[in-house]
C-alpha positions as a Python dict, from the first residue, in 0.01 Angstrom:
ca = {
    (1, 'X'): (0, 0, 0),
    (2, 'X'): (-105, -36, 348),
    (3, 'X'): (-403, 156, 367),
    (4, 'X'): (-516, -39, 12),
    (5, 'X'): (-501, -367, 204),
    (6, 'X'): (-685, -229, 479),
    (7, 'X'): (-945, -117, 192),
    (8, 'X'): (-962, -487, 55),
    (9, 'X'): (-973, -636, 414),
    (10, 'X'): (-1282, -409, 499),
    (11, 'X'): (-1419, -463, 150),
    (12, 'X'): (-1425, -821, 187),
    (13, 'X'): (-1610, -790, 518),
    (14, 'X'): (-1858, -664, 415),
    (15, 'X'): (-1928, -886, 89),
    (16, 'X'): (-1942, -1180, 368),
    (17, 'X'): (-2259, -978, 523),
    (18, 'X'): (-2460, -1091, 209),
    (19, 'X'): (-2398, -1421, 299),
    (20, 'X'): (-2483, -1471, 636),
    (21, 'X'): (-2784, -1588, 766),
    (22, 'X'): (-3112, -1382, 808),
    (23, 'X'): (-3067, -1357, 1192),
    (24, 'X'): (-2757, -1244, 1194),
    (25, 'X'): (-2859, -930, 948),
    (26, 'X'): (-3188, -828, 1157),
    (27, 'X'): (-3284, -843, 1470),
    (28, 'X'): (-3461, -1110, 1608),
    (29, 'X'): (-3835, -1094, 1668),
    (30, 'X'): (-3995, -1261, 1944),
    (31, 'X'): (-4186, -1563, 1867),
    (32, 'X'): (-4529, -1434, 1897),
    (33, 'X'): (-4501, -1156, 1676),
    (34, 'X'): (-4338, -1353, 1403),
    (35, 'X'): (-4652, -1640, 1409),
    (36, 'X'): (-4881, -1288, 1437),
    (37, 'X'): (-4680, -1171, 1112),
    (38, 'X'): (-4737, -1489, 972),
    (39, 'X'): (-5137, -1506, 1022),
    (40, 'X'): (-5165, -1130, 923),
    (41, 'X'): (-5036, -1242, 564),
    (42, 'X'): (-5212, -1567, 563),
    (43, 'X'): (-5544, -1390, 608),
    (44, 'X'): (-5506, -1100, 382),
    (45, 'X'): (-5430, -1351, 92),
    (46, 'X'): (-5777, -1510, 129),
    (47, 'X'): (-6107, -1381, 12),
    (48, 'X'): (-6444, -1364, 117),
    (49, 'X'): (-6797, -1353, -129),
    (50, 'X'): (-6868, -1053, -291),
    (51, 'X'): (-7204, -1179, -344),
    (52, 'X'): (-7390, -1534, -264),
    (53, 'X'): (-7763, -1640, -306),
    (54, 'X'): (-7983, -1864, -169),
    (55, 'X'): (-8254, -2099, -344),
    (56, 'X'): (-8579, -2060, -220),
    (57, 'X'): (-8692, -2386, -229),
    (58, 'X'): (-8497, -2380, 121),
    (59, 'X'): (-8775, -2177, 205),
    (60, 'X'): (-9083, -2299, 39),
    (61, 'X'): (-9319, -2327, 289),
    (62, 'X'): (-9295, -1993, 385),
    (63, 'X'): (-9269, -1871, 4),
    (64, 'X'): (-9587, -2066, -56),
    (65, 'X'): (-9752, -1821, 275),
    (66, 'X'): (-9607, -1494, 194),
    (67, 'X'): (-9382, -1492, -80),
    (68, 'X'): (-9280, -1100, -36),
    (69, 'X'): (-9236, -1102, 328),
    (70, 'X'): (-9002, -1425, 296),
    (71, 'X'): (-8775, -1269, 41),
    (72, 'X'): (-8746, -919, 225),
    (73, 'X'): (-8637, -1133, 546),
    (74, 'X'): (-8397, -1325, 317),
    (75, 'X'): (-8282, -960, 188),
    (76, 'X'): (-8257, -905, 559),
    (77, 'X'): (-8053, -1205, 627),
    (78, 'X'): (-7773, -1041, 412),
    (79, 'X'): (-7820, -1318, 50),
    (80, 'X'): (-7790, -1035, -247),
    (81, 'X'): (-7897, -1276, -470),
    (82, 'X'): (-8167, -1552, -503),
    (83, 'X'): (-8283, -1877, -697),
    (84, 'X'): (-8634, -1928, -814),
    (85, 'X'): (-8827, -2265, -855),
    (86, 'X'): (-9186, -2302, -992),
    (87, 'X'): (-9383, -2338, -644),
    (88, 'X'): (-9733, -2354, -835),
    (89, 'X'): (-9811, -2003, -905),
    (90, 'X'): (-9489, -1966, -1172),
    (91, 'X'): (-9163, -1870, -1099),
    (92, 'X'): (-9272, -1505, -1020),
    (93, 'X'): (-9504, -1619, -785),
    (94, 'X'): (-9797, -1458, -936),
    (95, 'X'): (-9690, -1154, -1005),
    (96, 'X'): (-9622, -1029, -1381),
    (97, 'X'): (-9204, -1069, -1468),
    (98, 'X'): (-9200, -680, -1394),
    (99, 'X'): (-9345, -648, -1038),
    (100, 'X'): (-9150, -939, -945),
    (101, 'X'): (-8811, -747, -1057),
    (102, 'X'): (-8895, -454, -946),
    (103, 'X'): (-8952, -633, -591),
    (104, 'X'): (-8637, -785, -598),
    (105, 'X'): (-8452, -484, -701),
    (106, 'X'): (-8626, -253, -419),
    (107, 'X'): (-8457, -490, -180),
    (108, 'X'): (-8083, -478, -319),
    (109, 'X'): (-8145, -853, -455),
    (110, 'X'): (-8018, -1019, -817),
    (111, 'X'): (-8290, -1252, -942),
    (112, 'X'): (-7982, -1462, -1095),
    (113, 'X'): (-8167, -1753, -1222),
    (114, 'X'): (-8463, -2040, -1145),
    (115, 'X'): (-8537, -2399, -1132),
    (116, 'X'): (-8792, -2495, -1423),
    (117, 'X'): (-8952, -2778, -1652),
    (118, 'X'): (-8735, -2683, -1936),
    (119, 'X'): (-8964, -2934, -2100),
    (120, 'X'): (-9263, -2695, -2080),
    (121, 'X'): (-9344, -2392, -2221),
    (122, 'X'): (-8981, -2286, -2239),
    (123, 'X'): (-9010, -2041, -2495),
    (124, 'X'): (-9248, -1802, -2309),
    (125, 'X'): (-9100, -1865, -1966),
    (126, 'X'): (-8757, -1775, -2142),
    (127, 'X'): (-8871, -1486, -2304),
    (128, 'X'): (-8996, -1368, -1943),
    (129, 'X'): (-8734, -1423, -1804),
    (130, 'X'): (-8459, -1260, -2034),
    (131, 'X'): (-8652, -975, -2061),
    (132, 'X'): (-8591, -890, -1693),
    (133, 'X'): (-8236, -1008, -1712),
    (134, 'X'): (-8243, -1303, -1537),
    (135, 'X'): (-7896, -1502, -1599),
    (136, 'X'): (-8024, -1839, -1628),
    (137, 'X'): (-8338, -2120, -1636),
    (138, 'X'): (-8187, -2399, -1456),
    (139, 'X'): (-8340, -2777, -1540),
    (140, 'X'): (-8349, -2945, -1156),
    (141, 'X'): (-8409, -3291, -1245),
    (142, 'X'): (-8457, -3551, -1491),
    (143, 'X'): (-8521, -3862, -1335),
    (144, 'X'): (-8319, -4178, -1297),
    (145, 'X'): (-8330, -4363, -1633),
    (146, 'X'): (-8293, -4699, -1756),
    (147, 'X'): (-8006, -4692, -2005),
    (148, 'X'): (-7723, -4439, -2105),
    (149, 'X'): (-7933, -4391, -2455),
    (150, 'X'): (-8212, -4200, -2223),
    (151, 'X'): (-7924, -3984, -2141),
    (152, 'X'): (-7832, -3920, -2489),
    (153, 'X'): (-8129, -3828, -2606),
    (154, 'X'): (-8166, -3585, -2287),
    (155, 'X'): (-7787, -3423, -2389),
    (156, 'X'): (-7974, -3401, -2748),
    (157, 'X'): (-8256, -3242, -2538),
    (158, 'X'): (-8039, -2985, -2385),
    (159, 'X'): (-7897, -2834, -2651),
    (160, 'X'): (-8201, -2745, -2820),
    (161, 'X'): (-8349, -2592, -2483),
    (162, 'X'): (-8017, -2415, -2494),
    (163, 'X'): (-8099, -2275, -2793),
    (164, 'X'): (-8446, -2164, -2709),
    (165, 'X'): (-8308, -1987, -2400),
    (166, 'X'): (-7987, -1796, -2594),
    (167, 'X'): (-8267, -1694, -2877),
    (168, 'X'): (-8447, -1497, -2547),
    (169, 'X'): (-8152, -1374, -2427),
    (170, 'X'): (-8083, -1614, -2119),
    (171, 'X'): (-7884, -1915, -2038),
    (172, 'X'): (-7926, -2273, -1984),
    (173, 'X'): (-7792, -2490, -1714),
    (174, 'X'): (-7880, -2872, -1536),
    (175, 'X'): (-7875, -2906, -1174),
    (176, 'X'): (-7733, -3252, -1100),
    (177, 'X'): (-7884, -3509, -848),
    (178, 'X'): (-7723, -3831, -773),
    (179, 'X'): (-7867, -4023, -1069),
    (180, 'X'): (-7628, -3848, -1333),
    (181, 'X'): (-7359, -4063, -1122),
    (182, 'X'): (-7471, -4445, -1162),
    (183, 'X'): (-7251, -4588, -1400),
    (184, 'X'): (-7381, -4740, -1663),
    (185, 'X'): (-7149, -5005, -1810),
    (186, 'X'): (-6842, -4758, -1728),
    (187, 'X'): (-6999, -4458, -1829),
    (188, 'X'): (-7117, -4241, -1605),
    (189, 'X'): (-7425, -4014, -1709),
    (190, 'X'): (-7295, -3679, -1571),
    (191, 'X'): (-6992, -3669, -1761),
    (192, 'X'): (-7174, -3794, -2094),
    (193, 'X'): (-7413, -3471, -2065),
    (194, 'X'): (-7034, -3254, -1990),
    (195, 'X'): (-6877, -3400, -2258),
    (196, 'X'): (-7176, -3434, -2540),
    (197, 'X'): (-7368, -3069, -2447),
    (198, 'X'): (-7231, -2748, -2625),
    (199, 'X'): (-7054, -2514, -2341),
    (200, 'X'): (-7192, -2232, -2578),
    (201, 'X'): (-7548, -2335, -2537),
    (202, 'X'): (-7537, -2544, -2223),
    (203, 'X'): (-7360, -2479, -1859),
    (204, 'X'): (-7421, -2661, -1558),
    (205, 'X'): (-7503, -2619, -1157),
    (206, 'X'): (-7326, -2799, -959),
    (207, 'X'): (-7470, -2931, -644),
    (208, 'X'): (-7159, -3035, -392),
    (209, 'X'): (-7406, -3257, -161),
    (210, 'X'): (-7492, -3450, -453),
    (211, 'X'): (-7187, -3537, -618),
    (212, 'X'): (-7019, -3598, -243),
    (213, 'X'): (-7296, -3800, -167),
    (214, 'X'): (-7277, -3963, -502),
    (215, 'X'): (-6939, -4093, -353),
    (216, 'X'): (-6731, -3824, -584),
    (217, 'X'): (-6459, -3588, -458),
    (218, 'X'): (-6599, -3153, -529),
    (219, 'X'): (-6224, -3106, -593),
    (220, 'X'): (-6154, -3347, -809),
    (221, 'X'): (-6482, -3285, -1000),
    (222, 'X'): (-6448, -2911, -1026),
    (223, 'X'): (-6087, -2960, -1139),
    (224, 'X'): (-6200, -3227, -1452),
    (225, 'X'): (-6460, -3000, -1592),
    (226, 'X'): (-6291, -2664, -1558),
    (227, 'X'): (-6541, -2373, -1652),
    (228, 'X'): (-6859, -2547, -1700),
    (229, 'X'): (-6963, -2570, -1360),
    (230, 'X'): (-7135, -2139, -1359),
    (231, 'X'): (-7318, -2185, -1068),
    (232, 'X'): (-7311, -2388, -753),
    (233, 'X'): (-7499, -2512, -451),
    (234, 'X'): (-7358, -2496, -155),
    (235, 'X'): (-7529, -2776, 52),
    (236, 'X'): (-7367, -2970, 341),
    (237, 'X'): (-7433, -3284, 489),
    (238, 'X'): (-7471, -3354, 817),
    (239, 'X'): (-7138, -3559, 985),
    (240, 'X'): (-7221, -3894, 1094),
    (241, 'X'): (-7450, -4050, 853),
    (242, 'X'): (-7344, -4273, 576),
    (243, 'X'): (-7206, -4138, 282),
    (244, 'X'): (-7458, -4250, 69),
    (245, 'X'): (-7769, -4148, 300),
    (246, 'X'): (-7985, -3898, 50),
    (247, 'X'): (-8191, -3674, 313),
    (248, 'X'): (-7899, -3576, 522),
    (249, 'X'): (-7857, -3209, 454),
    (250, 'X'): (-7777, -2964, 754),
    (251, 'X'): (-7665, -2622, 847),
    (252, 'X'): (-7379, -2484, 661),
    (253, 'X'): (-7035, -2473, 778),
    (254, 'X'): (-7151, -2777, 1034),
    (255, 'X'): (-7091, -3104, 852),
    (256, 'X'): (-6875, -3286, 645),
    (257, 'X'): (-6789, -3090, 337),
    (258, 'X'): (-6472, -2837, 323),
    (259, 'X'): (-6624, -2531, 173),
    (260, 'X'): (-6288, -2317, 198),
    (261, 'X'): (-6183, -2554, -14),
    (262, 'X'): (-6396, -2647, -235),
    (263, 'X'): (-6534, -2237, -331),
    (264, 'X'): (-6126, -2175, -374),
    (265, 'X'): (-6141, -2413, -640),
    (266, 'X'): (-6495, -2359, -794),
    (267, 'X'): (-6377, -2008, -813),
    (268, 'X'): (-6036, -2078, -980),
    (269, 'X'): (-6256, -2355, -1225),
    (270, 'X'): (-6536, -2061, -1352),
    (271, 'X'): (-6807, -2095, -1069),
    (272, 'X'): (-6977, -1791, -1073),
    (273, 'X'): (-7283, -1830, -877),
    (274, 'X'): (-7238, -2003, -530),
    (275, 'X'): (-7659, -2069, -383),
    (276, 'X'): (-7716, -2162, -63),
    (277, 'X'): (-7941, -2494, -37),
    (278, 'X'): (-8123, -2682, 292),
    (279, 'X'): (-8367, -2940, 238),
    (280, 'X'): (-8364, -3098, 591),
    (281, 'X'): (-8421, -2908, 931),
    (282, 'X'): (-8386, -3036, 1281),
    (283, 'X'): (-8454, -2838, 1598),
    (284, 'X'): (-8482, -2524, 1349),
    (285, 'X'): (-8707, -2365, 1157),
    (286, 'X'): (-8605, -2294, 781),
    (287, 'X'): (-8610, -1949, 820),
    (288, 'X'): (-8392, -1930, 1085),
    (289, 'X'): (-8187, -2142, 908),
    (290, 'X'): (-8140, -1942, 625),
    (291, 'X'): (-8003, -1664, 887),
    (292, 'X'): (-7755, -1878, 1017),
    (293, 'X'): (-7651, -2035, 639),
    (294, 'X'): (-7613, -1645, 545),
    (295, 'X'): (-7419, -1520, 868),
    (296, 'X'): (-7164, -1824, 762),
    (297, 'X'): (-7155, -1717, 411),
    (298, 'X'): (-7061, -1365, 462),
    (299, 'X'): (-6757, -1477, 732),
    (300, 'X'): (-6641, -1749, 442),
    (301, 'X'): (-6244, -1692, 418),
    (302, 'X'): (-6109, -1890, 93),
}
């Protein structure tokens, strides 16, 4: 009987040991090491870009020079993909649909998509452009308009140039400016073409300097139109100017907008795409810009 108590005494014991706190069950790590610990698991939850482009309008002086040269020092820069726009001589810059892929695949680059008058010639440039796998033909801008019927009839617009483009085997999208955000006797433009554009024929780019400057929230934007945003600009504004000031745009990583942030949640809302965009330069050179925009893309933690 007396060794059984002991057994239940010692038993007991133990079953308290479950209960104690943490530091009494392990020993105690020095401060610096826990906070180390702590950082170590902070950064190997976040990610980085497995691939991120750049749109070469940043760079159209020197595409309108030497357009080969400028994209094999872009290639050089680190971008893996790129964005086209129609700089005069067509979105291939002269060259046939073939030479310009086969340029941009020599190099390691995806020709993902291009900026376009959907309104012109869409069928051929489509057809051109699917044949060489190009992901999308991207409308850049439509103009402020007078009414939310001009809209209307440019969501009508949009879905037939959506149609056009899946017949050739590519996608459409619409690049916002800060037009698609004046309301319009409570109804705001941008989410009329969201809501009244089919997500099978139409997606959209999303350009974060606009819709901040615009006066919206990224966040909040990305998070009420989950997967229609496919693509992205990632333009930042320099700090100190006015909110609403249009030709403030600056390095990336140096102004006002929370990229971390704001690629976490395009990513977790369907972005797909995320394009590099300056429009403004001061005391650099947009080339050497478009180093420095890349060298911060490829250190992006999210």
């Amino acid at each position: 009987m007396k060794n059984r108590r002991k057994f239940i005494q010692l038993s007991a014991a133990m079953g308290m040991g479950a209960f104690l706190p943490l530091q009494f069950c392990s020993p105690k790590k020095e401060e610096g090491a826990e906070i180390a610990e702590s950082e170590t698991l902070i950064s190997a939850s976040k990610e980085t870009l497995a691939a991120f482009g750049i749109q070469l309008y940043s760079v159209k002086e020197n595409m309108a020079e030497n357009a080969s040269e400028t994209i094999k020092s872009l290639a050089g820069y680190g971008y893996n993909q790129i964005e086209g726009f129609d700089g005069g001589k067509g979105i291939f810059w002269g060259m046939k649909n073939t030479e310009f892929k086969n340029l941009t695949d020599d190099l390691g680059l995806d020709f993902v998509s291009s900026h376009v008058n959907t309104y012109k010639d869409l069928d051929r440039i489509a057809g051109e452009a699917g044949e060489i796998g190009m992901k999308y033909l991207i409308n850049p801008y439509v103009g402020a308009q007078k009414s939310m019927d001009d809209f209307k009839r440019i969501a009508d617009d949009f879905n037939k140039q959506g149609e056009i483009c899946k017949k050739n085997g590519v996608k459409f999208a619409y690049h916002n400016h800060g037009y698609t955000f004046v309301d319009f006797d409570g109804q705001i433009p941008q989410d009329y073409l969201l809501e009244n554009t089919d997500p099978d024929l139409v997606d959209f780019e999303l350009d974060l300097y606009w819709v901040y400057t615009a006066g919206y929230d990224p966040l909040e934007y990305l998070a009420k139109h989950p997967n229609r945003f496919k693509l992205g600009h990632v333009k930042d504004k320099q700090s100190g100017l006015d909110k609403s000031e249009p030709d403030g745009s600056t390095l990336v990583g140096t102004g006002v907008l929370d990229f971390p942030s704001i690629i976490r949640k395009a990513k977790d809302n369907g972005m797909e795409y995320f394009i590099v965009e300056q429009e403004r330069y001061v005391d650099i050179s947009p080339m050497e810009a478009a180093e420095k925009n890349a060298t911060y893309m490829k250190g992006l933690e999210f």
